[in-house]
N, CA, C and O of each residue as an XYZ file, in Angstrom:
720
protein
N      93.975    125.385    113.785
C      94.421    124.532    112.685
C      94.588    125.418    111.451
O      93.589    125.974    110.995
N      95.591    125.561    110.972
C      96.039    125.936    109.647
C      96.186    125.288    108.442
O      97.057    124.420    108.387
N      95.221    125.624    107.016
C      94.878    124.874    106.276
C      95.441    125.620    105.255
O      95.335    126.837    105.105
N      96.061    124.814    104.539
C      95.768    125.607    103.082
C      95.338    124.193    102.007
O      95.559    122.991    102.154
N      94.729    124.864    101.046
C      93.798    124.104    100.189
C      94.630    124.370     98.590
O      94.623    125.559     98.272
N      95.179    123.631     97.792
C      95.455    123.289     96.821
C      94.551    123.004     95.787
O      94.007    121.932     96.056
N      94.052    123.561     94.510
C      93.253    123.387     93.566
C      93.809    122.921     92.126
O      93.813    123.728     91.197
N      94.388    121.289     91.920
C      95.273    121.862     90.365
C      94.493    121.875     89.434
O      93.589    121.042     89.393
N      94.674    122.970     88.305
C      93.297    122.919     87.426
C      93.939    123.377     86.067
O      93.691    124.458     85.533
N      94.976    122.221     85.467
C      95.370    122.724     84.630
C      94.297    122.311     83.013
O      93.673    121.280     83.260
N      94.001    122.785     81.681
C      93.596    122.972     81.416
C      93.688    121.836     79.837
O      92.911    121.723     78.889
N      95.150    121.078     80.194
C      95.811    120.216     78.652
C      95.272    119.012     78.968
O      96.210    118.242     79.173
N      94.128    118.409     79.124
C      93.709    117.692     79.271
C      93.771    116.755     77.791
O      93.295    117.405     76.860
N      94.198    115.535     77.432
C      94.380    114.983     76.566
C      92.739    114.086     76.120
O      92.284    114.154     74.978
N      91.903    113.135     77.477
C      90.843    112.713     77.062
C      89.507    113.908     76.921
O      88.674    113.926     76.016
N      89.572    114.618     77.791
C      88.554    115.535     77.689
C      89.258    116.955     77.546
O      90.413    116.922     77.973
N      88.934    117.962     77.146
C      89.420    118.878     76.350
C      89.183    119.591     77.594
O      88.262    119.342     78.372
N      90.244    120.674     77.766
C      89.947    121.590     79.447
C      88.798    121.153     80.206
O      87.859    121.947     80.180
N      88.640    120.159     80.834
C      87.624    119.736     81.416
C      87.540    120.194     82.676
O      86.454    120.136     83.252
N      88.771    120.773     83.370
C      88.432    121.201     84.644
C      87.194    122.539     84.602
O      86.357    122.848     85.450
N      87.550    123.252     82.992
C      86.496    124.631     82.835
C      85.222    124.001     82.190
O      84.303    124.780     81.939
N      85.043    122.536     81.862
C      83.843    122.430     81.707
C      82.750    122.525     82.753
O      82.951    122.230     83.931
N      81.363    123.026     82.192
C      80.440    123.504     83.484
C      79.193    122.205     83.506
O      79.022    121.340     82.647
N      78.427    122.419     84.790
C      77.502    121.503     85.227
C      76.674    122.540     85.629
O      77.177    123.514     86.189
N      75.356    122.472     85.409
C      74.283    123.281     85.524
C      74.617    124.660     86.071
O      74.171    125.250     87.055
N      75.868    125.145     84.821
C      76.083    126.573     85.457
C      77.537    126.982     85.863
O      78.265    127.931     85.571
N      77.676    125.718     86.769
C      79.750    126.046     87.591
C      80.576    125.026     86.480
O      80.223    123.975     85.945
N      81.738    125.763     86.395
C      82.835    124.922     85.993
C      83.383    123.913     87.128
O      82.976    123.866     88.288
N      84.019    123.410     86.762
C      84.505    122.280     88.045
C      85.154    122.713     88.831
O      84.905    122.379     89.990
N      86.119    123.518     88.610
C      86.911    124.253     89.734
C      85.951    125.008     90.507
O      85.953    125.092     91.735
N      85.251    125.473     89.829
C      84.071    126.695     90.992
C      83.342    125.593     91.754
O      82.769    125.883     92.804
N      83.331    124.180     91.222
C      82.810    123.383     92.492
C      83.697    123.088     93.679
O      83.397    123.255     94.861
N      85.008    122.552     93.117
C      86.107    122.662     94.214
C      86.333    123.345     94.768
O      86.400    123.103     95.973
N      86.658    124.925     94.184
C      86.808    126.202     95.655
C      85.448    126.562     96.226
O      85.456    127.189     97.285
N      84.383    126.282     95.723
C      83.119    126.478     96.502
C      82.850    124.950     97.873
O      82.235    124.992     98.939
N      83.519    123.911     97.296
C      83.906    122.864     98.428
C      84.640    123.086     99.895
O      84.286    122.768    101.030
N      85.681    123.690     99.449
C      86.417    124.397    100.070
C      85.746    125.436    101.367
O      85.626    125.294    102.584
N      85.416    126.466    100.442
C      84.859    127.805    101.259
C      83.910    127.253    101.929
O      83.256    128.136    102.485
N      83.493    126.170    102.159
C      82.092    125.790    102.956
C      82.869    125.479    104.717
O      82.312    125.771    105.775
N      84.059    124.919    104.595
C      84.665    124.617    105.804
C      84.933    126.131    106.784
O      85.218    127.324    106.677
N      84.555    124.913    107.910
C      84.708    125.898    109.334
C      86.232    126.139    109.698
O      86.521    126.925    110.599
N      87.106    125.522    109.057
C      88.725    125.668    109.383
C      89.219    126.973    107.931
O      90.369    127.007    107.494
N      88.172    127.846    107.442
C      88.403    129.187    106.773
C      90.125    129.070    105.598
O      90.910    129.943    105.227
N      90.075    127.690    105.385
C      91.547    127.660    104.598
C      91.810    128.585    103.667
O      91.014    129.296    103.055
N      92.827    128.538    103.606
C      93.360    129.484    102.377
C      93.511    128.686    101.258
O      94.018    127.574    101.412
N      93.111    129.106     99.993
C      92.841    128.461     98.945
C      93.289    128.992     97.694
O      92.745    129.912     97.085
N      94.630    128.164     97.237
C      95.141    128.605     95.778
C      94.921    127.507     94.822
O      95.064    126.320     95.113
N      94.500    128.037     93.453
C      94.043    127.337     91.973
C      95.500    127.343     91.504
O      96.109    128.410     91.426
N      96.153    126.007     91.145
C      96.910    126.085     90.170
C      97.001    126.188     88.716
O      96.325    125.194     88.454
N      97.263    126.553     87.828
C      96.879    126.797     86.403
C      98.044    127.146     85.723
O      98.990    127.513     86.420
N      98.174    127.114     84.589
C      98.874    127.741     83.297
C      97.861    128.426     83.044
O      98.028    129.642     83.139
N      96.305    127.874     82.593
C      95.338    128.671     81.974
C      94.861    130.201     82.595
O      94.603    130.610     83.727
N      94.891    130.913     81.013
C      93.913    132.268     82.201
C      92.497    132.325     82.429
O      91.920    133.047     83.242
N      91.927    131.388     81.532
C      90.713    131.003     81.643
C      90.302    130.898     83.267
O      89.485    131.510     83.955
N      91.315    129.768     83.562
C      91.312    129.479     85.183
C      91.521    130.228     86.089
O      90.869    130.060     87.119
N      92.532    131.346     86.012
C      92.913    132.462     86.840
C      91.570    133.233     87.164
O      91.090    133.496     88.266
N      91.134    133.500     85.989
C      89.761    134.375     85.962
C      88.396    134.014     86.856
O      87.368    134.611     87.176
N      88.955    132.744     87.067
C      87.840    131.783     87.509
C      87.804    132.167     89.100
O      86.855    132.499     89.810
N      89.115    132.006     89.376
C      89.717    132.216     90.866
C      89.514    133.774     91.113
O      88.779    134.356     91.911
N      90.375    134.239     90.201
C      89.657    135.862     91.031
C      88.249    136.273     91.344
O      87.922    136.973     92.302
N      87.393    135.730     90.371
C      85.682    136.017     90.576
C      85.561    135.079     91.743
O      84.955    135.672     92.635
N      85.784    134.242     91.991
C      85.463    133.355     93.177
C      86.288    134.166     94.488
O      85.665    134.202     95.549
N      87.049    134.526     94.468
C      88.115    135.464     95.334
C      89.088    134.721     96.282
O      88.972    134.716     97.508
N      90.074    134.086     95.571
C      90.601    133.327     96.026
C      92.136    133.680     95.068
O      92.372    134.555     94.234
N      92.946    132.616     95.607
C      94.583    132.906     94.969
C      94.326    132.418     94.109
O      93.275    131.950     93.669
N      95.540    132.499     93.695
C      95.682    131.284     91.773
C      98.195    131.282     91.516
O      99.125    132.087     91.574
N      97.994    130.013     91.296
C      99.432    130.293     91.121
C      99.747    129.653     89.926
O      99.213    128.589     89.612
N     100.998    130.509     88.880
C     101.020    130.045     87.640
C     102.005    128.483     87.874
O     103.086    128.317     88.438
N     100.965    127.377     87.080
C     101.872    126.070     86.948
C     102.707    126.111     86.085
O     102.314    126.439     84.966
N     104.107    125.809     86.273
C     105.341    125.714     85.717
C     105.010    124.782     84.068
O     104.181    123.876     83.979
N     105.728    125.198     83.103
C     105.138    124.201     82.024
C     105.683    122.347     82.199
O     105.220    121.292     81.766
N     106.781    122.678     82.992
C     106.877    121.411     83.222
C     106.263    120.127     84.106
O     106.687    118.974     84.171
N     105.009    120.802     84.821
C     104.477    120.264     85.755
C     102.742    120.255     84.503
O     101.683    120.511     85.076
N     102.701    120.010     83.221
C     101.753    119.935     82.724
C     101.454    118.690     82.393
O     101.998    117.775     83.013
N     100.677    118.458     81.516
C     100.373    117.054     80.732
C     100.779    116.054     81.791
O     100.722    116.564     82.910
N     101.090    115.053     81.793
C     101.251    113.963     82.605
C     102.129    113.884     84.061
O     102.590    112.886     84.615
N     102.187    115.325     84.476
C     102.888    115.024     85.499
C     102.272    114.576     86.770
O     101.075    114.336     86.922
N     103.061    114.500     87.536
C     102.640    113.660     89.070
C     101.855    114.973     89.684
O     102.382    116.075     89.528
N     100.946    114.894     90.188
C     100.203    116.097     90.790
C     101.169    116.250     92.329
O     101.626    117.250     92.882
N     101.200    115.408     92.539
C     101.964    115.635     93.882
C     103.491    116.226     93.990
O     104.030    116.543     95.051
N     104.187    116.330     92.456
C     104.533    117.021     92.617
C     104.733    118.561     92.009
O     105.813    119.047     91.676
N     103.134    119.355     91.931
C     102.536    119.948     91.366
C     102.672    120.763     93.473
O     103.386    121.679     93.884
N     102.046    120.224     93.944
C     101.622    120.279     95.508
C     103.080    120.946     96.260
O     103.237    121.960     96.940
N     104.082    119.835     95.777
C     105.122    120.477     96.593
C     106.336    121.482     95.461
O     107.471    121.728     95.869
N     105.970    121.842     94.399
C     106.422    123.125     93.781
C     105.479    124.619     94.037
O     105.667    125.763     93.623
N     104.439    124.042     94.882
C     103.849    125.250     94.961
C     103.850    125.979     96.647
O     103.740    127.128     97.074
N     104.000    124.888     97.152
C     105.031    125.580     99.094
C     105.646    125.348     98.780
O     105.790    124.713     99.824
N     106.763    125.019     98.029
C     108.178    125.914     98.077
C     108.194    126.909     97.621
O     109.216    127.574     97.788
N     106.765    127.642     96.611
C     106.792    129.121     96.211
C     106.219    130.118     97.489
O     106.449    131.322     97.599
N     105.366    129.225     98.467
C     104.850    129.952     99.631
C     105.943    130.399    100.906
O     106.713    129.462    101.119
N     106.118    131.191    101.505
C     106.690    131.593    102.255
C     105.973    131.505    103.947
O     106.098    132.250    104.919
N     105.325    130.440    103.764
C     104.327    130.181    105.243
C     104.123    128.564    105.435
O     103.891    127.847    104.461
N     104.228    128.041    106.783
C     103.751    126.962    107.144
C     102.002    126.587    107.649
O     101.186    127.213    108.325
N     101.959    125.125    106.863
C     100.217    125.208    107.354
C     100.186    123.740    108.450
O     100.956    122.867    108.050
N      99.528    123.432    109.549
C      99.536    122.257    109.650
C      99.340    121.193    108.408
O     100.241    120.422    108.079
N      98.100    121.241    107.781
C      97.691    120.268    106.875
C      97.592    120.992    105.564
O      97.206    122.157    105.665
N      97.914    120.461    104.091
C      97.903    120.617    102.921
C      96.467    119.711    102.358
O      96.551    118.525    102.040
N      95.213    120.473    102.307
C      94.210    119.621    101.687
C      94.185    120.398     99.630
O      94.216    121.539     99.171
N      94.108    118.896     98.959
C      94.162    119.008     97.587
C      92.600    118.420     96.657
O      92.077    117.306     96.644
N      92.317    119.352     96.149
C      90.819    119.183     95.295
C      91.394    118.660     94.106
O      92.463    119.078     93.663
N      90.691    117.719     93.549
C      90.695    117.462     92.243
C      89.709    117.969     91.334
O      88.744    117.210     91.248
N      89.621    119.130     90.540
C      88.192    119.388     90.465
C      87.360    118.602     88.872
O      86.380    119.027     88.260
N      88.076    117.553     88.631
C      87.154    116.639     88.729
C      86.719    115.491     89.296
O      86.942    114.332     88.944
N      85.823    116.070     90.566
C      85.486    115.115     90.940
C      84.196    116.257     91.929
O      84.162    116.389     93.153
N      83.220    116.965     90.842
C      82.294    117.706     91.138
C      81.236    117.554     92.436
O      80.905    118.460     93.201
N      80.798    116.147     92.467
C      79.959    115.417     93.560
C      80.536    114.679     94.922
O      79.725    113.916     95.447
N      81.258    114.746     95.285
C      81.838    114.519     96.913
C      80.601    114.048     97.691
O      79.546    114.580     98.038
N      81.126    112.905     97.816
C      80.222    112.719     99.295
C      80.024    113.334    100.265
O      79.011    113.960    100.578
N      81.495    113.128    101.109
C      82.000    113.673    102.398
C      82.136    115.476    102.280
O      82.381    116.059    101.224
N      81.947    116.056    103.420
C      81.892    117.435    103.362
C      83.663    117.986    103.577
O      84.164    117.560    104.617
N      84.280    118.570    102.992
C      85.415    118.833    103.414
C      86.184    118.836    104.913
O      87.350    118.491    105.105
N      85.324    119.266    105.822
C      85.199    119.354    107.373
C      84.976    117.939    107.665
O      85.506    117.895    108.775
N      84.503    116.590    107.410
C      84.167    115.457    107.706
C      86.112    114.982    106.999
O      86.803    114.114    107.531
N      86.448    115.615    106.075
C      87.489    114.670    105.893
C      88.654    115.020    106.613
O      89.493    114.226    107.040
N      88.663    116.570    106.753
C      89.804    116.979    107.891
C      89.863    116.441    109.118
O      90.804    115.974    109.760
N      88.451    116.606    109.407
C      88.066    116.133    110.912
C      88.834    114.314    111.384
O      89.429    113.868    112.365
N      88.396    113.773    110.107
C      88.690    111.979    109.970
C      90.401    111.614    110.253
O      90.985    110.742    110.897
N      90.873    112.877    109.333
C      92.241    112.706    108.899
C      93.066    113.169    110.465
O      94.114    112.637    110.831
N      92.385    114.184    111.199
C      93.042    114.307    112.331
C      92.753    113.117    113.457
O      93.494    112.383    114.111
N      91.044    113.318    113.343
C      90.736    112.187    114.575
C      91.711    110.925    114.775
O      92.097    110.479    115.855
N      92.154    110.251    112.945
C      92.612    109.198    113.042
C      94.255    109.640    113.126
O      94.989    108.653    113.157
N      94.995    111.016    113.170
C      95.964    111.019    113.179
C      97.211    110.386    112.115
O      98.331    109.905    112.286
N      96.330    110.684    110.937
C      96.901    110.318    109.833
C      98.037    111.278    109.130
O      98.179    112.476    109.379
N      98.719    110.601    108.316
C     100.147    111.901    107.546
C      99.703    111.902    106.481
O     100.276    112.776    105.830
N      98.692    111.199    105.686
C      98.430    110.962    104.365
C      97.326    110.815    104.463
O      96.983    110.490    105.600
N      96.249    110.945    103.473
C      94.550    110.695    103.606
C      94.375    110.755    101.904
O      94.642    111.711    101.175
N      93.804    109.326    101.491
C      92.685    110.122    100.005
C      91.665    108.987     99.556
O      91.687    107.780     99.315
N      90.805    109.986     99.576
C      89.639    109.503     99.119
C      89.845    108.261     98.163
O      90.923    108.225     97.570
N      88.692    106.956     97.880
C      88.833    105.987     97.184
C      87.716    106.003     96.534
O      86.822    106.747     96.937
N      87.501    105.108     95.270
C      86.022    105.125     95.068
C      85.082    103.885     95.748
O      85.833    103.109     96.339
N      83.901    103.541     95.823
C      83.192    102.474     95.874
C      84.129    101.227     95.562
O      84.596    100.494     96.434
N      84.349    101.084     94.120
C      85.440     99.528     94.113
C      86.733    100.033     94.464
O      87.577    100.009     93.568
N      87.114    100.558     95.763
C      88.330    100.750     96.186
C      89.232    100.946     95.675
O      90.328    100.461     95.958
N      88.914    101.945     94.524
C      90.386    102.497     93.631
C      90.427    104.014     94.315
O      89.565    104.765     94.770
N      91.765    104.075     94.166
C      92.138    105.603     94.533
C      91.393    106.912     93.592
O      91.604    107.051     92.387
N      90.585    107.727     94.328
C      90.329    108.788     93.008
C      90.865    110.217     93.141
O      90.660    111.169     92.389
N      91.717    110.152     94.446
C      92.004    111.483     94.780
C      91.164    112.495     94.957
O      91.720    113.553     95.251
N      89.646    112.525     94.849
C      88.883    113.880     94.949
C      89.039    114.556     95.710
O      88.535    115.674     95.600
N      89.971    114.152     97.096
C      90.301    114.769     97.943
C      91.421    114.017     98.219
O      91.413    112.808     97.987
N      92.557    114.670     98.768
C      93.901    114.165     99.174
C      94.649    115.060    100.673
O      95.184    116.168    100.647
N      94.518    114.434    101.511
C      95.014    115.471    102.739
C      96.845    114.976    103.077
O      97.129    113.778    103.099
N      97.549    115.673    103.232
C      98.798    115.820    103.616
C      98.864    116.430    105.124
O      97.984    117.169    105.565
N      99.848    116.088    105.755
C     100.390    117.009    107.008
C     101.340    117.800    106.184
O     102.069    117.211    105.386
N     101.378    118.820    106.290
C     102.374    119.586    105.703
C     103.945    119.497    105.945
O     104.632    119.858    104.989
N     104.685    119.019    107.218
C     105.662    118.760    106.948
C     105.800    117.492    106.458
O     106.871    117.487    105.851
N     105.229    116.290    106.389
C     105.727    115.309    105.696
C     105.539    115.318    103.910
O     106.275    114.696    103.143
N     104.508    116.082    103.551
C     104.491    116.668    102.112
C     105.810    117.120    101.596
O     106.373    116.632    100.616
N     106.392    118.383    102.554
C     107.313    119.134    102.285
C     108.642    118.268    102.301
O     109.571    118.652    101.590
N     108.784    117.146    103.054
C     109.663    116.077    102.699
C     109.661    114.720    101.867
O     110.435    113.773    101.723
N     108.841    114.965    101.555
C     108.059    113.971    100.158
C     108.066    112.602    100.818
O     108.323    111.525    100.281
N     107.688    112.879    102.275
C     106.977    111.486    103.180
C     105.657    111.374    102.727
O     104.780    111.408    103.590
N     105.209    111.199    101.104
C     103.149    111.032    101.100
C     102.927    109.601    101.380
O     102.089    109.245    100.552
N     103.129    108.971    101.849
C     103.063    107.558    101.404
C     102.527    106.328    102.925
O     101.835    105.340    103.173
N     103.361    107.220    103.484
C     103.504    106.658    105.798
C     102.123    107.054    105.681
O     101.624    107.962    105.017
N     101.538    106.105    106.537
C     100.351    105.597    107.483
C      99.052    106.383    106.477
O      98.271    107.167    107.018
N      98.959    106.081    105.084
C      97.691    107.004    104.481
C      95.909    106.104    104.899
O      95.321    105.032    104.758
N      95.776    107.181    105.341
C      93.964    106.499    105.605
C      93.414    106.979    104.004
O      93.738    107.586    102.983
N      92.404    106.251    104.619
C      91.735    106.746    102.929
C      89.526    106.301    103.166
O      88.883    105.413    103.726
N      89.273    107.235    102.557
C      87.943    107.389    102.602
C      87.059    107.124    101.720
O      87.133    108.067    100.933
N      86.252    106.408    101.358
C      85.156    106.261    100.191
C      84.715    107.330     99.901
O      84.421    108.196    100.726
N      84.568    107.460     98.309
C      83.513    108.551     98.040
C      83.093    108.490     96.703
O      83.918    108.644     95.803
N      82.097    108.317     96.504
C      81.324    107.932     95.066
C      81.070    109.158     94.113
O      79.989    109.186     93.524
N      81.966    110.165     93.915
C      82.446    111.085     93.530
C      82.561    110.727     91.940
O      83.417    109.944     91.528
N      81.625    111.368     91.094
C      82.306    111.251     89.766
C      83.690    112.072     89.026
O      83.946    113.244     88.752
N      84.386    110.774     88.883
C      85.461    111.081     88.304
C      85.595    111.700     86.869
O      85.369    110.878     85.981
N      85.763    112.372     86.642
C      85.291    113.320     84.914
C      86.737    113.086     83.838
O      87.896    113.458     84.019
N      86.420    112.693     83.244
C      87.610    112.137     82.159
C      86.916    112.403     80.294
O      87.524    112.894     79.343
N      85.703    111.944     80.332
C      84.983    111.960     78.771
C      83.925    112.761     79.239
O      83.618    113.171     80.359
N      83.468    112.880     78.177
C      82.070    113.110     77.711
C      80.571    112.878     79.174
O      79.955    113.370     80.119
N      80.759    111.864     78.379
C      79.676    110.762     79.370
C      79.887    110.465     80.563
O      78.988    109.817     81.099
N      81.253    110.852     81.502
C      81.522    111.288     82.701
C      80.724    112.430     83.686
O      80.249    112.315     84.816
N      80.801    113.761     82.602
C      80.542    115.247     82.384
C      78.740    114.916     82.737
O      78.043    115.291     83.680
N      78.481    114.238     81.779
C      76.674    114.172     81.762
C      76.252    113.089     83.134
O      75.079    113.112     83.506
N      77.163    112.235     83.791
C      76.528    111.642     84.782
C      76.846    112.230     85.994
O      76.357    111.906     87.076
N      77.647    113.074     85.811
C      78.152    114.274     87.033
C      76.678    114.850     86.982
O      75.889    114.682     87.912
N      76.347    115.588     85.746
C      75.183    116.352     85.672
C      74.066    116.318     85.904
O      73.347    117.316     85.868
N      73.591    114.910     86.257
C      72.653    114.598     86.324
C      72.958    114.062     87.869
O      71.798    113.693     88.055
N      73.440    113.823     88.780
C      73.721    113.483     90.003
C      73.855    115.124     91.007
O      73.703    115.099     92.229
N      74.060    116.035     90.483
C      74.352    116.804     91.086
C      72.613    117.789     91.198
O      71.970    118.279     90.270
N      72.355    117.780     92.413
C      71.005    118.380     92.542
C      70.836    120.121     91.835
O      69.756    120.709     91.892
């Protein structure tokens, strides 16, 4: 199985100020997402998207890729299509496209539990929900060719996960205090 892992971590955050580089006892949020990542037995390959170099810096100490986000894919754009401007910069096919949100520091599910789900059930689309069944994206799985044809939408499973979503302040501090 061929994975590659998507990190977007851009930095213009309008409610919380670069919040993806804000830290929790130590890691910034992205170093929780590619450290999410690196825990799986399917060894994905893992690129940080960014404008910021803050973020780049982040990714090389962690030792991983990083690809510069286009300015037009900043501030309010659709992440998804953040996902598919960045294999069309890759020159390789993966079976599955898995995407971190890195805020969303505390994950239930282990990365390997959601790949595993997303194949068992033979899904084209997969993302995480919260407790009151809203979408939170903390995790988002694609098959890679239906990504690459902007099929996200056909047969999506989707998984609970009580994952704090980080947006303010007081997001940041109940992440912090949940996370052992």
């Amino acid at each position: 199985m061929k994975i590659l892992t998507i990190i977007p971590a851009k930095t213009d955050s309008t409610r919380l100020p670069k919040k993806n580089i804000q830290t929790i006892k130590g890691k910034t949020l992205v170093e929780y997402s590619i450290d999410y990542a690196k825990q799986s037995k399917y060894n994905p390959r893992i690129i940080v998207s960014s404008e910021s170099e803050e973020v780049w810096n982040i990714a090389i100490s962690k030792q991983v890729e990083w690809a510069r986000r286009p300015k037009h894919l900043l501030k309010d754009a659709e992440v998804t299509d953040v996902y598919i401007d960045l294999l069309k910069s890759i020159d390789e096919q993966y079976d599955l496209v898995v995407c971190l949100q890195p805020d969303h520091p505390d994950r239930e599910h282990t990365y390997d539990y959601c790949v595993d789900y997303m194949i068992e059930n033979n899904y084209d689309d997969l993302i995480t929900i919260e407790p009151t069944f809203k979408r939170s994206g903390s995790v988002r799985i694609f098959k890679y060719d239906h990504l690459m044809k902007g099929h996200v939408s056909k047969r999506i499973g989707c998984i609970k996960d009580d994952a704090t979503d980080i947006h303010y302040q007081q997001d940041l501090e109940r992440a912090t205090e949940r996370i052992q």
